[in-house]
N, CA, C and O atoms as a MOPAC input file, in Angstrom:
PM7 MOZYME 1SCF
protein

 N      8.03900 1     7.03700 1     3.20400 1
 C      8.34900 1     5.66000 1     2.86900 1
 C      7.09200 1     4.79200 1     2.90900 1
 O      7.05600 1     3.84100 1     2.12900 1
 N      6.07100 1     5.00400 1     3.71700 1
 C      5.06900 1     4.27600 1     3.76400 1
 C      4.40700 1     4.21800 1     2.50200 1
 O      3.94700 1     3.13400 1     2.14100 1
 N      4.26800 1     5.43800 1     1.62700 1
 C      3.81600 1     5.49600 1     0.16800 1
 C      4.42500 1     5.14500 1    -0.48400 1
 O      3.83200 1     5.08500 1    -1.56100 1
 N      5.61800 1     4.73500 1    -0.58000 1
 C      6.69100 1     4.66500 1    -1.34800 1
 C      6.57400 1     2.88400 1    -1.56200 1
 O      6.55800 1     2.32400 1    -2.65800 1
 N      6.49900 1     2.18100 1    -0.17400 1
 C      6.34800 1     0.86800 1     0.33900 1
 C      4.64200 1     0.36900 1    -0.60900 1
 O      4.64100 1    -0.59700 1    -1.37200 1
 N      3.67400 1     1.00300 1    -0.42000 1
 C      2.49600 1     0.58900 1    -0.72000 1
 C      1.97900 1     0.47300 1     0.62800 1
 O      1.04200 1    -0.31800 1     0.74000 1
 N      2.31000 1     0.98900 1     1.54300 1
 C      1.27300 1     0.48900 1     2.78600 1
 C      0.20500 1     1.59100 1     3.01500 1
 O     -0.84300 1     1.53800 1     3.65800 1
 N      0.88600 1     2.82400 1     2.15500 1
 C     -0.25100 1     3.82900 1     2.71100 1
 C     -0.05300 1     4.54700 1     0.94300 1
 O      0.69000 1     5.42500 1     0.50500 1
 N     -1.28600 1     3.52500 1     0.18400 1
 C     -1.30700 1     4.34200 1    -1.18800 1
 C     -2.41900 1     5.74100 1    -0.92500 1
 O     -3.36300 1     5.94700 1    -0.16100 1
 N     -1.83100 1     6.40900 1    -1.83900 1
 C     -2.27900 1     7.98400 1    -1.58900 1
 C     -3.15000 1     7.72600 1    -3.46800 1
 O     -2.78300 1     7.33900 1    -4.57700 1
 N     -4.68700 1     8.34200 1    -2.68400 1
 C     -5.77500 1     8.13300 1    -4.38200 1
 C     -7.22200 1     9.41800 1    -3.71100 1
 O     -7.68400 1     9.97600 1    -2.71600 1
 N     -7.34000 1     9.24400 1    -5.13200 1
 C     -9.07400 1    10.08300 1    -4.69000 1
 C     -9.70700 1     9.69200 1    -5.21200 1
 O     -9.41000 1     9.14500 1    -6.27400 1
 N    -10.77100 1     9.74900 1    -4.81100 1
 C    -12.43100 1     9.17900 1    -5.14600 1
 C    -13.37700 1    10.37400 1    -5.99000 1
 O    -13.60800 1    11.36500 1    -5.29800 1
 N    -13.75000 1    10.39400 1    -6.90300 1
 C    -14.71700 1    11.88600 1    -7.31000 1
 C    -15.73400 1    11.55000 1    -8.77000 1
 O    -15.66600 1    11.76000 1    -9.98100 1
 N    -16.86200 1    10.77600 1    -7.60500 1
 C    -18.28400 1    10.05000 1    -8.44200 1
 C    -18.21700 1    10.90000 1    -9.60200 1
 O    -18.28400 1    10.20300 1   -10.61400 1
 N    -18.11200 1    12.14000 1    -9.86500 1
 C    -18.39300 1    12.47500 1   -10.90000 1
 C    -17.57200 1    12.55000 1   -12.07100 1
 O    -17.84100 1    13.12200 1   -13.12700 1
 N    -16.56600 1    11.92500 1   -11.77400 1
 C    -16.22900 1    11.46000 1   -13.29900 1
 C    -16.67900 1    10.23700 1   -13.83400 1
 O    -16.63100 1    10.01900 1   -15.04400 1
 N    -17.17300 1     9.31400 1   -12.90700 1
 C    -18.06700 1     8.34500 1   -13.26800 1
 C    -18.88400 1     8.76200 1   -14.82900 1
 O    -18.51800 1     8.44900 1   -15.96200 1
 N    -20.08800 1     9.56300 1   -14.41400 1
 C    -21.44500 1     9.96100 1   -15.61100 1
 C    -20.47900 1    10.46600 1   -16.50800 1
 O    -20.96000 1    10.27300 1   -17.62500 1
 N    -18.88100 1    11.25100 1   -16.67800 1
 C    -17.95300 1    11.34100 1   -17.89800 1
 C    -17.27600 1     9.85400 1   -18.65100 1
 O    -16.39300 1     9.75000 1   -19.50300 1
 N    -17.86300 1     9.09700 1   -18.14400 1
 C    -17.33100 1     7.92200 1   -18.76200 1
 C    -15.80900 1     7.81300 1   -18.01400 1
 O    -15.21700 1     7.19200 1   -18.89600 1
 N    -14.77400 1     8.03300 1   -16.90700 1
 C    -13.99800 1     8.08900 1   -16.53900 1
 C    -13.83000 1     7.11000 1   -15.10300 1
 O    -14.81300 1     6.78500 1   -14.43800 1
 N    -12.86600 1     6.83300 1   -14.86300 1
 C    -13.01900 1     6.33600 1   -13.72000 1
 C    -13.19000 1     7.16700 1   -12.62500 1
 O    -12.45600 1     8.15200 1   -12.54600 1
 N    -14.23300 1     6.90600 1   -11.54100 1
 C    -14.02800 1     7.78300 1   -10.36400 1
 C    -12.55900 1     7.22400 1    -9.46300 1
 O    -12.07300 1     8.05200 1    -8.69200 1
 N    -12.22300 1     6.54700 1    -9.51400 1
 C    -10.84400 1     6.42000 1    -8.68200 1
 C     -9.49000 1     6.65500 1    -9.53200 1
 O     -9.06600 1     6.03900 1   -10.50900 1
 N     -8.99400 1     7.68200 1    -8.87500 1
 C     -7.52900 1     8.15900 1    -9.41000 1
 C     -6.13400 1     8.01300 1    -8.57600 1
 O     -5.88600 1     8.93000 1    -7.79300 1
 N     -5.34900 1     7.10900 1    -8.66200 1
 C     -4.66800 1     6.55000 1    -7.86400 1
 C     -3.86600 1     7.68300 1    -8.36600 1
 O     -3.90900 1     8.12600 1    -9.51300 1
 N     -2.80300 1     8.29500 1    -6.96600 1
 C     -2.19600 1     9.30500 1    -6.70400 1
 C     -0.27200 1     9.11100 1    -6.35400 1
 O      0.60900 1     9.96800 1    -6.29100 1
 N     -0.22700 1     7.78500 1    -6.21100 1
 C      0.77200 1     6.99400 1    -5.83400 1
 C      1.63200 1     6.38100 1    -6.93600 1
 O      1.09500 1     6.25900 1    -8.03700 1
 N      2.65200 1     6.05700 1    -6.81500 1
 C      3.46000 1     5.59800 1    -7.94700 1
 C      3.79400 1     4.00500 1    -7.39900 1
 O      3.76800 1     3.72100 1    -6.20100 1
 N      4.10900 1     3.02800 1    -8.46500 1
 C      3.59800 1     1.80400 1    -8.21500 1
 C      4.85300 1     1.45900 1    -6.54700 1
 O      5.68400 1     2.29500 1    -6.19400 1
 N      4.72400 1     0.61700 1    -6.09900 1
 C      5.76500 1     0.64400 1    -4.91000 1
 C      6.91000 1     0.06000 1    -5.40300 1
 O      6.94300 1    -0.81700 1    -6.26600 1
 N      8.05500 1     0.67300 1    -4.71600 1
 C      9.86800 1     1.04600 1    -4.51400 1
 C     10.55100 1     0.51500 1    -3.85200 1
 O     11.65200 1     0.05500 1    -4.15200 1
 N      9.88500 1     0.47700 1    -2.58300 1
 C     10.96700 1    -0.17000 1    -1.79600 1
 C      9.77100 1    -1.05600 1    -1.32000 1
 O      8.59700 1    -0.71700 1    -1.46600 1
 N     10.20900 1    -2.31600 1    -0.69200 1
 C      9.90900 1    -3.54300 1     0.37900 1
 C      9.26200 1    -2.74200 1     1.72900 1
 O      9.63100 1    -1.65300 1     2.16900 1
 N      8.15400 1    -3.64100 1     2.26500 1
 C      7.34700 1    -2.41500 1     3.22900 1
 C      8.59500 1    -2.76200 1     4.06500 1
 O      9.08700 1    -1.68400 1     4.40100 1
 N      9.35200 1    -3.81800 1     4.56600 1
 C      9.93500 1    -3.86300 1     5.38800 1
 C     11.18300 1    -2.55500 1     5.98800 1
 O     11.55800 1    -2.28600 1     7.13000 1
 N     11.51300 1    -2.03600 1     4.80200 1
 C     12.47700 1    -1.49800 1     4.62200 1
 C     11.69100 1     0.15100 1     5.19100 1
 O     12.31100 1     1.00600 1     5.82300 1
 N     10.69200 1     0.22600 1     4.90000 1
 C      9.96000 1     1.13200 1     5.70400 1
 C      9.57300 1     0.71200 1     7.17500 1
 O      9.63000 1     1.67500 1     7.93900 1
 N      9.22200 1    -0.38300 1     7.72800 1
 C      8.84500 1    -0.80900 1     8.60200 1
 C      9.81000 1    -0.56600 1     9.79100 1
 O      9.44200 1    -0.14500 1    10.88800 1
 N     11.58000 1    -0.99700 1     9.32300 1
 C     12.46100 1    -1.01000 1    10.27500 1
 C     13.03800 1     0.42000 1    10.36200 1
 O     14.11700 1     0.71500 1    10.87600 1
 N     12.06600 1     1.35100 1     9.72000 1
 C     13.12600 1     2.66600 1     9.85700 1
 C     12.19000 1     3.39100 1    10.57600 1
 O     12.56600 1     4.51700 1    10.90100 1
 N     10.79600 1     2.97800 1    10.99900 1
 C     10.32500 1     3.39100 1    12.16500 1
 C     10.71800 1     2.94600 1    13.65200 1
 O     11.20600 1     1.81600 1    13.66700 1
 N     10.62900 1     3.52100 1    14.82800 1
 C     11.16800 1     2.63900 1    16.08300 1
 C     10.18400 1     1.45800 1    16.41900 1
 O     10.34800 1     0.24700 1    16.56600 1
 N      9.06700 1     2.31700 1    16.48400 1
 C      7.80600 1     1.26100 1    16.79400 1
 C      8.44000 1    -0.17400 1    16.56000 1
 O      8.65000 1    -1.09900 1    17.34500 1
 N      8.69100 1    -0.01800 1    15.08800 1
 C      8.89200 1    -1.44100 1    14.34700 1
 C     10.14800 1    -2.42600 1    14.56200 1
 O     10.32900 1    -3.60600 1    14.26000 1
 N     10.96400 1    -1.43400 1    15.22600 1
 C     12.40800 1    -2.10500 1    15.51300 1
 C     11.75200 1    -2.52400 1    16.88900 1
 O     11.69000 1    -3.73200 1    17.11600 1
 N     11.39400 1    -1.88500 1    17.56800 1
 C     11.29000 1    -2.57500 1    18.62800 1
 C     10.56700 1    -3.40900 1    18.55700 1
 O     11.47600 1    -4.22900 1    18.68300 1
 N      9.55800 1    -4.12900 1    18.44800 1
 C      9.01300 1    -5.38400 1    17.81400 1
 C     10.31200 1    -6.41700 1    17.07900 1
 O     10.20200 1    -7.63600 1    17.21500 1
 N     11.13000 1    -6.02500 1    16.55900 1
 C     12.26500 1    -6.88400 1    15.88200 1
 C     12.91500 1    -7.17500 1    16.74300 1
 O     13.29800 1    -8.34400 1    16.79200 1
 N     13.29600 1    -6.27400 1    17.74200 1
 C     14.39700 1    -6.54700 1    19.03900 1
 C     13.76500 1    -7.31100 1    19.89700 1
 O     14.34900 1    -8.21200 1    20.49900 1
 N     12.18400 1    -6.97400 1    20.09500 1
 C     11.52000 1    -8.31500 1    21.37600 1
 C     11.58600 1    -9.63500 1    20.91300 1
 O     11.95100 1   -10.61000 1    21.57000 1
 N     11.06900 1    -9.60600 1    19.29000 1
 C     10.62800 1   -11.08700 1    18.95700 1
 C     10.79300 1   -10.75800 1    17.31300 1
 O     10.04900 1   -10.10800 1    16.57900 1
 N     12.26000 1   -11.56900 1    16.96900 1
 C     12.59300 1   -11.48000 1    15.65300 1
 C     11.93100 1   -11.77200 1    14.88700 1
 O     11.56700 1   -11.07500 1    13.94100 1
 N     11.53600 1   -13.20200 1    15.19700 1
 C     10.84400 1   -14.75400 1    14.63200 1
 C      9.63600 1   -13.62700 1    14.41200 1
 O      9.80600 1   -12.76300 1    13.55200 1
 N      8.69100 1   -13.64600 1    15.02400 1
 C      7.46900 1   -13.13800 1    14.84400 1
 C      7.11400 1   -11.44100 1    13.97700 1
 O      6.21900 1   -11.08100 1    13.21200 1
 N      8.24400 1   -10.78200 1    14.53800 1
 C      8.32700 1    -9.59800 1    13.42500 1
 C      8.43900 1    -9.83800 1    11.91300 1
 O      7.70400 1    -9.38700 1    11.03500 1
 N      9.60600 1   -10.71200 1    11.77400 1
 C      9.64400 1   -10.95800 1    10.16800 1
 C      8.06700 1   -12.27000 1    10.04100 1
 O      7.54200 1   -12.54200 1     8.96200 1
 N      7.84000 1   -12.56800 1    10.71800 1
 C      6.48900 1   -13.61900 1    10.21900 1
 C      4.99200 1   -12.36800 1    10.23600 1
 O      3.89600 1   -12.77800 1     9.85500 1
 N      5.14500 1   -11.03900 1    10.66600 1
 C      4.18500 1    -9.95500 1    10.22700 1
 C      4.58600 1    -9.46700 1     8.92100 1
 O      3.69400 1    -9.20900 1     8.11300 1
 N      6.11000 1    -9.26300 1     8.51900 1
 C      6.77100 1    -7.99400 1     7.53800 1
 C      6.56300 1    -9.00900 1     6.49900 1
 O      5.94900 1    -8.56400 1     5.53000 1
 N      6.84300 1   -10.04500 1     6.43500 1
 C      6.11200 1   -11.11900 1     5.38300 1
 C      4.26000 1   -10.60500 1     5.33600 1
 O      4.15800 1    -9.55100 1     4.70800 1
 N      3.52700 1   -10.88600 1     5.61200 1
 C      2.31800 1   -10.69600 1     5.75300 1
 C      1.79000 1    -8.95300 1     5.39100 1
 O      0.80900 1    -8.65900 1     4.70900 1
 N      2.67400 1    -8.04300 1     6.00900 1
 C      2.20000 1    -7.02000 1     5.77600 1
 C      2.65300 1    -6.92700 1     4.37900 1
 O      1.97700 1    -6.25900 1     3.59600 1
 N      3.81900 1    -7.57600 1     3.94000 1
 C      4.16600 1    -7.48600 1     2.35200 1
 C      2.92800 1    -7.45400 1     1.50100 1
 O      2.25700 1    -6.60000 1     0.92000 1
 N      2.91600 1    -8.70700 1     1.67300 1
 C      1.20500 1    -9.34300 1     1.28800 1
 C      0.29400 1    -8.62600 1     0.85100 1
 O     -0.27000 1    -8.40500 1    -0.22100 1
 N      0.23600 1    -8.12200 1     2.47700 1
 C     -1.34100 1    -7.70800 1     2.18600 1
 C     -1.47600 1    -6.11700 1     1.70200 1
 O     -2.47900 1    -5.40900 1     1.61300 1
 N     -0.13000 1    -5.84500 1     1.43700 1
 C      0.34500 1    -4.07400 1     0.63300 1
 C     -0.11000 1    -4.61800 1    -0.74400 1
 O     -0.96800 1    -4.02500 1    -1.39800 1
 N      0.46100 1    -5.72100 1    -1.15600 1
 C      0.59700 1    -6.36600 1    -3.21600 1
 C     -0.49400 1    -6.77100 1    -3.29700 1
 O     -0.69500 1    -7.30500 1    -4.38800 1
 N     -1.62800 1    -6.77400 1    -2.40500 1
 C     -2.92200 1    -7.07100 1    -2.92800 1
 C     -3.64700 1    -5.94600 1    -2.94800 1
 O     -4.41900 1    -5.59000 1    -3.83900 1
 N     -3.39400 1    -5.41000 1    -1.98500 1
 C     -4.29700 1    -4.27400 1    -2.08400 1
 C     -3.83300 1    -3.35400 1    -2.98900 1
 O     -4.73500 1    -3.18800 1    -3.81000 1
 N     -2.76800 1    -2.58600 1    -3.29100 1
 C     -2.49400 1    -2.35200 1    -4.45400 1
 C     -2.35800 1    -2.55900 1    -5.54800 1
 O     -1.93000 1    -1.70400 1    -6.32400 1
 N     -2.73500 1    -3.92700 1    -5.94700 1
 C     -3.34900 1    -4.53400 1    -7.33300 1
 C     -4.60800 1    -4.16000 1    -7.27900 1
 O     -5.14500 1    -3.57100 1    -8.21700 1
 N     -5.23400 1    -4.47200 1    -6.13800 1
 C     -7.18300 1    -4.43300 1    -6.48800 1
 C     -7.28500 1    -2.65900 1    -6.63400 1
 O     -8.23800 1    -2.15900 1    -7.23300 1
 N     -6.44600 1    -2.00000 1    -6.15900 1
 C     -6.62100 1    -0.23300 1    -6.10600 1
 C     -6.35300 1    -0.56000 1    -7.56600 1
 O     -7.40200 1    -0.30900 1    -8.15800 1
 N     -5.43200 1    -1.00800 1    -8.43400 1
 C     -5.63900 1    -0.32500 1    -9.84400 1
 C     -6.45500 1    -1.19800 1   -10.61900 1
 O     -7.03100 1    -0.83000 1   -11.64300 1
 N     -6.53000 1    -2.65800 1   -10.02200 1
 C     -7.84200 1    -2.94800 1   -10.84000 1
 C     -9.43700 1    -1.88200 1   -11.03000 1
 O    -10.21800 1    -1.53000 1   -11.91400 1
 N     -9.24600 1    -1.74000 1    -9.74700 1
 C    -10.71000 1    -0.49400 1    -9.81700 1
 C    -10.51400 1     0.79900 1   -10.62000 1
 O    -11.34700 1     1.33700 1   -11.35000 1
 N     -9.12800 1     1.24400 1   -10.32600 1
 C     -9.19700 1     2.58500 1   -10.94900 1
 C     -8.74500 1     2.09100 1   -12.52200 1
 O     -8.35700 1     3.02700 1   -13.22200 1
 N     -8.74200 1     1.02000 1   -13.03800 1
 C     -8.77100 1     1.07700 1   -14.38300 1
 C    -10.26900 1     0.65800 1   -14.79200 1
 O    -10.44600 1     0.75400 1   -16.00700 1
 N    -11.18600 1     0.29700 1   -14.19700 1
 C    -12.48100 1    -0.02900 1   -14.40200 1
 C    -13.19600 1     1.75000 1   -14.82600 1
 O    -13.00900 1     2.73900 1   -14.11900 1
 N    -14.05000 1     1.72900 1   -16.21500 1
 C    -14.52400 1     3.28200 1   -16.34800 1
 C    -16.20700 1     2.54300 1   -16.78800 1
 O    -16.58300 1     1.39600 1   -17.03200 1
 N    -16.80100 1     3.71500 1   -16.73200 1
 C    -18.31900 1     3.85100 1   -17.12100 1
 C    -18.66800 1     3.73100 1   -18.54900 1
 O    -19.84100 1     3.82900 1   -18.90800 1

């Protein structure tokens, strides 16, 4: 679920398709599916954080949203960038 979410995109790096005119970054991941949250609460770690302090869990699962949809925009901005 974490790949699935965007929190943990799965890619490879391999300079040498660079000098082929190709991009060296090949994103390995399919665009994200589910809400990280929805991954977040199906770990315990994460419930328990929800059960201490609601308020403040959903004011991270907001944020970690975030910062998954950016970083997985700038991952395919790069891997559509070629030589």
């Amino acid at each position: 679920m974490a790949v699935q979410s965007g929190h943990w995109p799965l890619y490879r790096y391999n300079p040498a398709l660079a000098a082929e005119g190709k991009s060296p970054l090949i994103i390995d991941s399919k665009d994200p599916s589910v809400p990280i949250e929805q991954y977040m609460y199906n770990e315990g770690r994460y419930r328990m954080l929800r059960q201490s302090d609601a308020e403040r869990a959903e004011e991270l699962a907001v944020e970690a949203q975030s910062e998954a949809t950016v970083r997985w925009d700038l991952y395919k901005q790069m891997a559509a960038v070629k030589k």
